[in-house]
C-alpha positions in Angstrom: 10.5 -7.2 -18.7 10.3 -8.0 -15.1 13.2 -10.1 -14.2 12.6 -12.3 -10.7 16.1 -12.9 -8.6 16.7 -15.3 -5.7 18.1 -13.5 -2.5 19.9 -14.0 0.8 17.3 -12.7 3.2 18.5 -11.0 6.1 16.2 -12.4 9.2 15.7 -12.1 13.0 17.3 -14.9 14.7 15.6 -14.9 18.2 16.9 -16.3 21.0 13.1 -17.7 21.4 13.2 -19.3 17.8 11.3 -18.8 15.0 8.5 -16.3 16.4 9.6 -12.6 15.7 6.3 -11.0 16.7 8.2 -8.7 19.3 10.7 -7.5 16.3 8.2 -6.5 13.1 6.7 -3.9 13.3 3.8 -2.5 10.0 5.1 -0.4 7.3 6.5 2.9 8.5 4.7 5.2 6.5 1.2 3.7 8.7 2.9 4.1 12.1 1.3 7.0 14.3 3.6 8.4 17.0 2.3 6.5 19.8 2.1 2.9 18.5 5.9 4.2 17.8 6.7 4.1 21.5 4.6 1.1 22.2 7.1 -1.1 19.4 9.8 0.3 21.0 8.8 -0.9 24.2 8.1 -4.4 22.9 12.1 -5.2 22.6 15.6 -3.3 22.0 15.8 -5.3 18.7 11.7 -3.9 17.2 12.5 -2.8 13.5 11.0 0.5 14.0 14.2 1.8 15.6 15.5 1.0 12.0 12.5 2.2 9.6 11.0 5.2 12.2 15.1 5.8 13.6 16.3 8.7 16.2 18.9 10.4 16.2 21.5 9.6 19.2 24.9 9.4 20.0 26.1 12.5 17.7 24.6 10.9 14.8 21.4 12.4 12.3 18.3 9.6 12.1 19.6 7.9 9.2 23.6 7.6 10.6 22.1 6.5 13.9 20.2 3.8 12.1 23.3 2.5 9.7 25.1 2.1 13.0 22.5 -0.1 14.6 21.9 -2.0 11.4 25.9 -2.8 11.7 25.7 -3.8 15.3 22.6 -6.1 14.8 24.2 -7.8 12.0 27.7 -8.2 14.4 25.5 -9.6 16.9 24.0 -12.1 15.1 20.6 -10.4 15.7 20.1 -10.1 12.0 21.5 -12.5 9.9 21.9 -13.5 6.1 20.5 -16.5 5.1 23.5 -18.9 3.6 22.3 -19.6 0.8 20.0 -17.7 -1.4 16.6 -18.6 -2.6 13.0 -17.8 -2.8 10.6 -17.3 0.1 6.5 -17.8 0.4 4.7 -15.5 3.1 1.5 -16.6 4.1 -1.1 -14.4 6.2 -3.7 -15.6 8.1 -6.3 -12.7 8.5 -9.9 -12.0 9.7 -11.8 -8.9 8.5 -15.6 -8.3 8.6 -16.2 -11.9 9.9 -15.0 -13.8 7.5 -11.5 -15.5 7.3 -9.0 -15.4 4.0 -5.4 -16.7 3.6 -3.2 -14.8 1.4 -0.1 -16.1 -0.1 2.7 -14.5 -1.7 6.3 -14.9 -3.4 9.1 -13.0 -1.8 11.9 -12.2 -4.1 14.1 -9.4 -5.9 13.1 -7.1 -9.0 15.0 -5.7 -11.2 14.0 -2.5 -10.6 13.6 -0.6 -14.2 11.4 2.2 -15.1 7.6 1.8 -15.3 6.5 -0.1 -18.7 3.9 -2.8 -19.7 5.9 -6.0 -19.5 8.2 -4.7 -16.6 6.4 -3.2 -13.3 4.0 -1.0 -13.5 2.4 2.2 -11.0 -1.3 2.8 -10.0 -0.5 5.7 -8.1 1.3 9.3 -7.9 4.1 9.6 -5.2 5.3 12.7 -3.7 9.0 14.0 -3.3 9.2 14.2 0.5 8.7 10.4 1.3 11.1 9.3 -1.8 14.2 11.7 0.2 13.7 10.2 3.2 13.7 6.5 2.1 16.6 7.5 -0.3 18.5 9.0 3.2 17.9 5.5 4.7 18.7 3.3 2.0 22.0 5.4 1.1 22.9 5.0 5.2 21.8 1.6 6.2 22.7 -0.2 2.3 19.5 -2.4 3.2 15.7 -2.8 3.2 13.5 -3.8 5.8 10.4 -3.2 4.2 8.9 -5.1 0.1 7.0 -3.6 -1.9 4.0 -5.0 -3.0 3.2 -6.5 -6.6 0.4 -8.3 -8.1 0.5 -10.2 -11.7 -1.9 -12.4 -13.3 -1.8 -15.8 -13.0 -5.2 -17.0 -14.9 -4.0 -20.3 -14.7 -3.5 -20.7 -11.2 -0.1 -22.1 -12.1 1.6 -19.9 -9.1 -0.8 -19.9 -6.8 -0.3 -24.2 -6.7 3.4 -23.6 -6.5 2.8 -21.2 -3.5 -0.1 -24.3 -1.5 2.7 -26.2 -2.1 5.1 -24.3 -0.6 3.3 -23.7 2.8 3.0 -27.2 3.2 5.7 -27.7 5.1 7.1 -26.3 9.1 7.9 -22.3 8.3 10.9 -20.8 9.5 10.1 -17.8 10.8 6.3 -16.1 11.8 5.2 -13.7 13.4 1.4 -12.2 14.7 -0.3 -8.9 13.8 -2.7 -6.5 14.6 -6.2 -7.6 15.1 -5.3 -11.2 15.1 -3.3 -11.6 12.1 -0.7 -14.7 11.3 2.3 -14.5 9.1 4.3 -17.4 8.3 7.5 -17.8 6.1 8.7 -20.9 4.3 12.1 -21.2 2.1 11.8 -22.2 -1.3 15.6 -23.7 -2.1 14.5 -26.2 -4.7 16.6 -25.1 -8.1 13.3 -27.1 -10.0 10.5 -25.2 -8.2 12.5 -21.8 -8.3 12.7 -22.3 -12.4 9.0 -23.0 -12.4 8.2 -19.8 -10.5 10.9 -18.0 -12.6 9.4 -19.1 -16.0 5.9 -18.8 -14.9 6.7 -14.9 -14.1 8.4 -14.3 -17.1 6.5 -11.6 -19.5 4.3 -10.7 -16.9 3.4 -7.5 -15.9 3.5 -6.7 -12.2 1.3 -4.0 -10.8 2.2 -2.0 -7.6 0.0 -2.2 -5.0 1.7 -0.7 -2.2 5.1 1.2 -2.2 5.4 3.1 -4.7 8.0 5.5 -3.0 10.0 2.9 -2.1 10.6 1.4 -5.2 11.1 4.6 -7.0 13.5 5.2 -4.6 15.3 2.1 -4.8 15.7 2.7 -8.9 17.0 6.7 -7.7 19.7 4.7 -5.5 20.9 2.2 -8.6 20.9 5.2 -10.8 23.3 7.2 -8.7 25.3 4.5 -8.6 25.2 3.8 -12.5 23.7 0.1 -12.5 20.7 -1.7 -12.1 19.9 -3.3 -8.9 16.8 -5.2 -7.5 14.4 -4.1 -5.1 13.0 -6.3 -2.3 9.4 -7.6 -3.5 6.3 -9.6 -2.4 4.2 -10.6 -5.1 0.5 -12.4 -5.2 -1.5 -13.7 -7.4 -4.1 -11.4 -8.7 -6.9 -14.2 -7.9 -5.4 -14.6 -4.8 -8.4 -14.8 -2.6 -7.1 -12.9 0.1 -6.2 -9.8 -1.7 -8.8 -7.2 0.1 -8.9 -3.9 -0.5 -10.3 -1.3 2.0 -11.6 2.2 0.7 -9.9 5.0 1.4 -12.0 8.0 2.4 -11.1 11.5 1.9 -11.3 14.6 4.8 -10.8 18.4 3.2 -11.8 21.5 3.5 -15.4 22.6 2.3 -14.6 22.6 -1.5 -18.0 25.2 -2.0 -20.5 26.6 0.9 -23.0 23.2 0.6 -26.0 25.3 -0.5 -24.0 26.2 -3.6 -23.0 22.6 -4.5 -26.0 21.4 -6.9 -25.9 24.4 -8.7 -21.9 24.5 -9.3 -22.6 20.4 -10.4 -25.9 20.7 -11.9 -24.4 21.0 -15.7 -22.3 17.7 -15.2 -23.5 15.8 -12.1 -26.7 14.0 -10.6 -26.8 15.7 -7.4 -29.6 14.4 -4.7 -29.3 16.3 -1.1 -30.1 14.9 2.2 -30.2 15.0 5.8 -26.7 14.3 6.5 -27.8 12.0 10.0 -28.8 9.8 7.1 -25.1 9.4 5.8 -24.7 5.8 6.9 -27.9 4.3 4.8 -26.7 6.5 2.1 -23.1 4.8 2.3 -24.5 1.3 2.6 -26.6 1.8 -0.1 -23.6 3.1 -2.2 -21.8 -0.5 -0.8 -24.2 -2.6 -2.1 -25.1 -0.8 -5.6 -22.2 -1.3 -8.0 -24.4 -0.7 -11.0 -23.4 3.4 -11.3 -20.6 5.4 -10.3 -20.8 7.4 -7.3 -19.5 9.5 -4.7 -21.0 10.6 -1.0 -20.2 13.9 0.3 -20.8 14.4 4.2 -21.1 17.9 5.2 -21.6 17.0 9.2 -21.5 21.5 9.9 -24.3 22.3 7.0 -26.2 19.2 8.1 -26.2 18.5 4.8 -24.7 14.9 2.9 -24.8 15.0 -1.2 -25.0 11.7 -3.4 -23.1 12.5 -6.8 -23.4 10.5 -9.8 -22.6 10.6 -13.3 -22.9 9.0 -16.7 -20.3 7.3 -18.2 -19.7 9.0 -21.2 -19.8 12.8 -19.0 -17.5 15.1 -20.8 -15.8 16.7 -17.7 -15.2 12.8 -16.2 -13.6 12.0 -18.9 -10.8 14.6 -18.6 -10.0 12.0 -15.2 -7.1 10.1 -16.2 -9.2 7.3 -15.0 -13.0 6.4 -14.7 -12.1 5.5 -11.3 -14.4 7.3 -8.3 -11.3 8.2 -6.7 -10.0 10.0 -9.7 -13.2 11.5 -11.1 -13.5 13.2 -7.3 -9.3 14.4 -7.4 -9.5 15.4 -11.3 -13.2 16.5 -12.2 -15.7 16.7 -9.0 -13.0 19.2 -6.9 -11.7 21.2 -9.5 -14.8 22.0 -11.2 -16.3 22.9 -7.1 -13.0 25.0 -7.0 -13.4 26.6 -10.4 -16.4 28.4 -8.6 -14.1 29.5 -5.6 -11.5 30.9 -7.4 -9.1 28.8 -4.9 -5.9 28.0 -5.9 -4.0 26.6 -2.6 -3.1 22.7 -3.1 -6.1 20.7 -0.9 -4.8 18.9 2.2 -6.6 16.0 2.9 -6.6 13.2 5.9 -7.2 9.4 4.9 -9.5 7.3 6.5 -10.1 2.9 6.0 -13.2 3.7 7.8 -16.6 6.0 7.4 -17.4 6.2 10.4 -14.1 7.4 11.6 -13.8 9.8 7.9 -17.3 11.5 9.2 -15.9 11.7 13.0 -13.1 13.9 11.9 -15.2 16.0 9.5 -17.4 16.9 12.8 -14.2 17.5 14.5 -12.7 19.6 12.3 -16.0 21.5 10.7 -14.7 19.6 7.4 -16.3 17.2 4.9 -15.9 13.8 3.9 -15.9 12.5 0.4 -16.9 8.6 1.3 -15.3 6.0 -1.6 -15.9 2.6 -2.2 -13.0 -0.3 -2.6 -11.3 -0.5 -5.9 -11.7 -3.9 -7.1 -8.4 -5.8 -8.0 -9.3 -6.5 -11.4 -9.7 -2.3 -11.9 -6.3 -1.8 -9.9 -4.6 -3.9 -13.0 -6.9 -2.2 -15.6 -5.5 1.3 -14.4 -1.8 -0.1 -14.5 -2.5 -1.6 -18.2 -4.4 2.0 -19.4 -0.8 3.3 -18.2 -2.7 5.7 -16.3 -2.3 7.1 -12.8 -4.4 7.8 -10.3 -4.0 10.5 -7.0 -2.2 9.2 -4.4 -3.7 6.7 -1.1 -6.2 5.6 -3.8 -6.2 2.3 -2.3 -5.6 0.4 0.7 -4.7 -3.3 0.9 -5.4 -5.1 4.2 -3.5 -6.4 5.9 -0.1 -4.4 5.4 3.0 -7.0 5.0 5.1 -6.6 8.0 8.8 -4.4 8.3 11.4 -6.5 9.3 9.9 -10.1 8.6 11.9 -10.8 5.4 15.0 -7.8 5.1 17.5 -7.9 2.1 20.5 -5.8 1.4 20.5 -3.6 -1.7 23.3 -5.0 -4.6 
């Protein structure tokens, strides 16, 4: 089962005091090249020279970053809190309008293969990202990014422990993107860590985000022949500021449009439109949670596509998952491609929003397969189905910052 461990976090000690906002930096794998050089302009010290690094002074990327780990923590720039504990993050965030505060637990997890009871996946990974974590993680010895769990707590029981965690004067925060707040508190209290440890207990913890990493930190116990514990936040699943964003699909014309009803007509409701009308269409599909449905924008054939389906259609159910994302990877493509005779793997690019998903389908004479959010409460019935769906199937906002809360590997 999932087994929660206090830790010795490794944090920023500014010369300014508790505000690292010039040091954190979002999760590496969301970092384009140029918001790269703009952290690395913020200070000498920004943890994307550790999570992004360069290679310099004779040394590969990963060498080079070991070396400056090393120095930081000579320096005192980084340093190990003296006694371990638990740690509450609270974010402060504004999306759409509306304002949400999201609290979660930091702490280690033993980090044991998928299973209900233990932690369990959501998502696919690929082998490229897992090497170069593994790289880093075998150079530097240490994290600087969690991963991110949610478990059920019905009961509320953590989420009070958590309020009553943040009541107090945090030790470290740090702002975001877009206006976002992150505070962290220590929790040092043996009493209110056994509460917390005991209330986890049994429960199954979902990944939401980093799935790489945490494979990657079992891969790096393994070679070593022991279990270890990888770096963790975890929320509440009724925490009310867990927010998921869609994430849209851009690929390759799967079938000439023209041809698209009659390749789906034998499993899918297909209606055509004038694809200017795309954005009513998507709203609609927003608002209407009653059927399952997917909207194809085809910007080049002037043509957009609502697909639906019944529940109980034969070809969904060869999905791992009644999920939209994973009817569109499993059923919807492969029966388009079936027609094609194509058997290259699909690229795709990700987009959070339609708008910019159906800019870069004009751009690049592509289409756009438009998704709404999972809900959380379908996010943990994937996990406890045991199945698995594609990968970037969803997108929590906002990311937790790299570097705010760092921990070395066992």
């Amino acid at each position: 089962m999932a087994k929660i461990h206090t830790l010795a976090a490794v944090l920023f000690h500014p010369e300014t005091g508790g505000d690292v906002t010039q040091l954190v930096a979002p999760p590496y794998d969301v970092i384009p090249v140029e918001e790269r050089r703009e952290l690395l302009e913020r200070s000498p010290h920004n943890i994307v020279r550790l999570i992004l690094p360069e290679a310099g002074e004779g040394l590969d990327r990963y060498r080079q970053a070991a070396r400056l780990y090393r120095h930081w923590r000579d320096q005192g720039i980084l340093q190990a809190d003296r006694h371990k504990g638990l740690y509450a993050w609270e974010q402060d965030f504004t999306i759409n309008g509306q304002a949400f505060t999201r609290r979660a637990l930091v702490a280690k997890v033993t980090c044991g293969p998928y299973q209900p009871g233990g932690v369990m996946r959501h998502e696919l990974t690929h082998a490229g990202p897992k090497a170069d974590r593994l790289a880093l993680f075998e150079a530097t010895g240490a994290q600087f990014s969690q991963m991110f769990g949610i478990f059920p707590d019905d009961a509320g029981d953590i989420r009070e422990l958590l309020a009553a965690a943040t009541r107090g004067e945090p030790c470290r925060t740090a702002g975001g993107d877009a206006g976002q707040v992150s505070r962290l508190y220590r929790i040092s209290e043996p009493a209110v860590i056994n509460q917390l440890k005991e209330c986890l207990a049994g429960l199954t913890i979902t990944m939401a985000d980093g799935h790489h990493r945490y494979e990657t930190t079992r891969t790096y116990y393994q070679r070593r022949g022991y279990s270890g514990a990888a770096l963790m936040t975890l929320v509440p699943g009724g925490d009310p500021g867990l927010v998921v964003l869609p994430t849209h699909r851009v690929t390759t014309p799967p079938v000439e449009a023209v041809r698209l009803q009659e390749s789906l007509a034998d499993h899918f409701d297909v209606a055509a439109h004038d694809w200017s009308r795309w954005k009513q269409l998507y709203t609609q599909l927003q608002t209407n949670n009653s059927a399952p449905s997917i909207l194809a924008v085809a910007p080049a054939e002037g043509l957009c596509f609502q697909i639906g389906w019944a529940k109980n259609n034969p070809v969904v159910k060869m999905a791992a998952s009644r999920e939209e994302v994973a009817v569109l990877h499993e059923a919807l493509l492969p029966l388009l491609e079936a027609t094609t005779q194509r058997d290259e793997p699909r690229e795709y690019s990700y987009h959070h929003e339609a708008e910019a998903a159906v800019r870069e389908a004009v751009k690049q004479g592509q289409w756009a397969f438009l998704l709404r959010p999972m809900s959380v409460r379908s996010l943990l019935n994937v996990a406890e189905q045991q199945a698995v769906l594609p990968p970037k199937s969803t997108y929590f906002y906002p990311k937790f910052l790299s570097g705010f809360v760092n921990a070395d590997l066992d």
